[in-house]
C-alpha positions, 0 to 999 in steps of 0.5 A, spaced: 295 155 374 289 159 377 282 159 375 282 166 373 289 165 369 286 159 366 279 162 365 283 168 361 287 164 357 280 161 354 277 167 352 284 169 350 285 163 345 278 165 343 279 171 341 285 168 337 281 163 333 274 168 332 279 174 330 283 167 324 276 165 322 274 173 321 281 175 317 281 167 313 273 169 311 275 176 308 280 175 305 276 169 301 270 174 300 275 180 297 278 174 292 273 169 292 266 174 293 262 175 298 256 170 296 261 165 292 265 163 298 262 158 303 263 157 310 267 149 309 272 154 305 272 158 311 273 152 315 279 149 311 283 157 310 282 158 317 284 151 320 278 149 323 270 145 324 266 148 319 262 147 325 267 152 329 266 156 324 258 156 325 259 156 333 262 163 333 259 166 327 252 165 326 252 168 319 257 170 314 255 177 315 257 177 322 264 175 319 264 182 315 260 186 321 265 183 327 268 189 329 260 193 329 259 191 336 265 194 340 266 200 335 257 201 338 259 200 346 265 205 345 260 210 341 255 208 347 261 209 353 263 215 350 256 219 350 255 215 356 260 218 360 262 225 357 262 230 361 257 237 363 258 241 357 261 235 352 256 236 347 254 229 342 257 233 337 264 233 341 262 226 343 262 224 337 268 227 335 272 224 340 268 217 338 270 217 330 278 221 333 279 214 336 276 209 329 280 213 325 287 211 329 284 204 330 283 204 322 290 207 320 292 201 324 289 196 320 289 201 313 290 194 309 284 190 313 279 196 313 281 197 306 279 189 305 272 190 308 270 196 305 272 193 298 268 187 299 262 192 303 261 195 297 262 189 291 256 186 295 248 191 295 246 185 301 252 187 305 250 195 304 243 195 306 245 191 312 251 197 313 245 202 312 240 198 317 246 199 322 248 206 322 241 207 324 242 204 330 248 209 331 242 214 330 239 211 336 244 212 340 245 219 338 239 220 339 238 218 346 244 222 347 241 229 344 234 227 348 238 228 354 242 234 352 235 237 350 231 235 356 226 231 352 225 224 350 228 221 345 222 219 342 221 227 340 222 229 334 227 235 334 233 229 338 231 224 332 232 229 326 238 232 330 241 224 330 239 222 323 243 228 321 249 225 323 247 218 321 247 221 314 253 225 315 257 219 316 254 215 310 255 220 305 262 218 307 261 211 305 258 214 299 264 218 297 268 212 298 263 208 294 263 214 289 271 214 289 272 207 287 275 200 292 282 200 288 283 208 291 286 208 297 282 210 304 284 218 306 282 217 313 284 225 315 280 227 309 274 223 311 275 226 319 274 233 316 269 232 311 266 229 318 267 235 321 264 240 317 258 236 317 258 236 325 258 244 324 251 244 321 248 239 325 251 243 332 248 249 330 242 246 328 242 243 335 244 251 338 238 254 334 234 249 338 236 250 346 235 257 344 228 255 343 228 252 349 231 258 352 
């Protein structure tokens, strides 16, 4: 065996063993409660050390948040690569196209974390805290659009318009009720009439410029 082939199976049985420990942890957290379940409990549904458990998740709510990071990069590769003409809004209409397919994948674990998101207001503020970083992404890819600096105002009222559209749809699920199964169609078009208001927000502004 090679040193690459054998470097890739490594990080393979890595990811095998952070995605176990991830799925045995939300399932306690659904069942059990976020607060009330303990990592040796985690440890013993996942078959592991409750020191592996602590190795690849410093915190409990990295177990809830786990898929945050690759969802952030391909929102960041998405506004990175776009082509001239692709607004932030398309971009991010293409961005959310892809989540929402990956999600209808995995309807019942989404389902799962968006229960136990909202039985727990500590795990809400920290999704409220992590739109916001979407915002600084939107924001940087509106500043360029705009010829301006992302500090500026007008890309960072622009972005918080988005980020806010996308938590009233994590509000609307709240309002709902966790037992109701997630309409992902539904939510992609109420995202899109909220896009429309921003675009042409964002149109009004490049006419000022203009």
């Amino acid at each position: 065996m090679d040193g690459d082939t054998e470097t890739g199976l490594r990080q393979r049985k890595k990811q095998r063993t952070r995605k176990t420990i991830a799925l045995a942890a939300m399932e306690l957290f659904d069942r059990k409660g976020y607060q009330g379940t303990t990592i040796p409990e985690i440890a013993e549904a996942a078959d592991v050390s409750p020191r592996t458990v602590s190795t690849y998740f410093p915190s409990k709510e990295e177990m809830v948040f786990e898929n945050w990071a690759d969802e952030k990069e391909d929102l960041s590769v998405i506004l990175e690569q776009r082509e001239p003409g692709v607004s932030v809004t398309d971009a991010i209409r293409t961005w959310m196209s892809g989540e929402t397919q990956a999600w209808e994948d995995r309807r019942a674990e989404m389902e799962r974390l968006r229960r136990v998101i909202d039985s727990d207001e500590s795990l809400a503020v920290v999704e409220r805290s992590r739109f916001h970083e979407f915002g600084e992404l939107l924001a940087d890819g509106i500043a360029r659009d705009l010829d301006l600096a992302p500090s500026d105002l007008a890309p960072r009222l622009a972005a918080a318009s988005m980020t806010a559209v996308l938590e009233l749809l994590r509000e609307e699920r709240h309002r709902h009720g966790t037992d109701r199964e997630i309409d992902f169609e539904g939510e992609l078009a109420l995202l899109d009439q909220g896009l429309e208001f921003v675009a042409g927000g964002l149109t009004a502004l490049r006419s000022r410029q203009g």
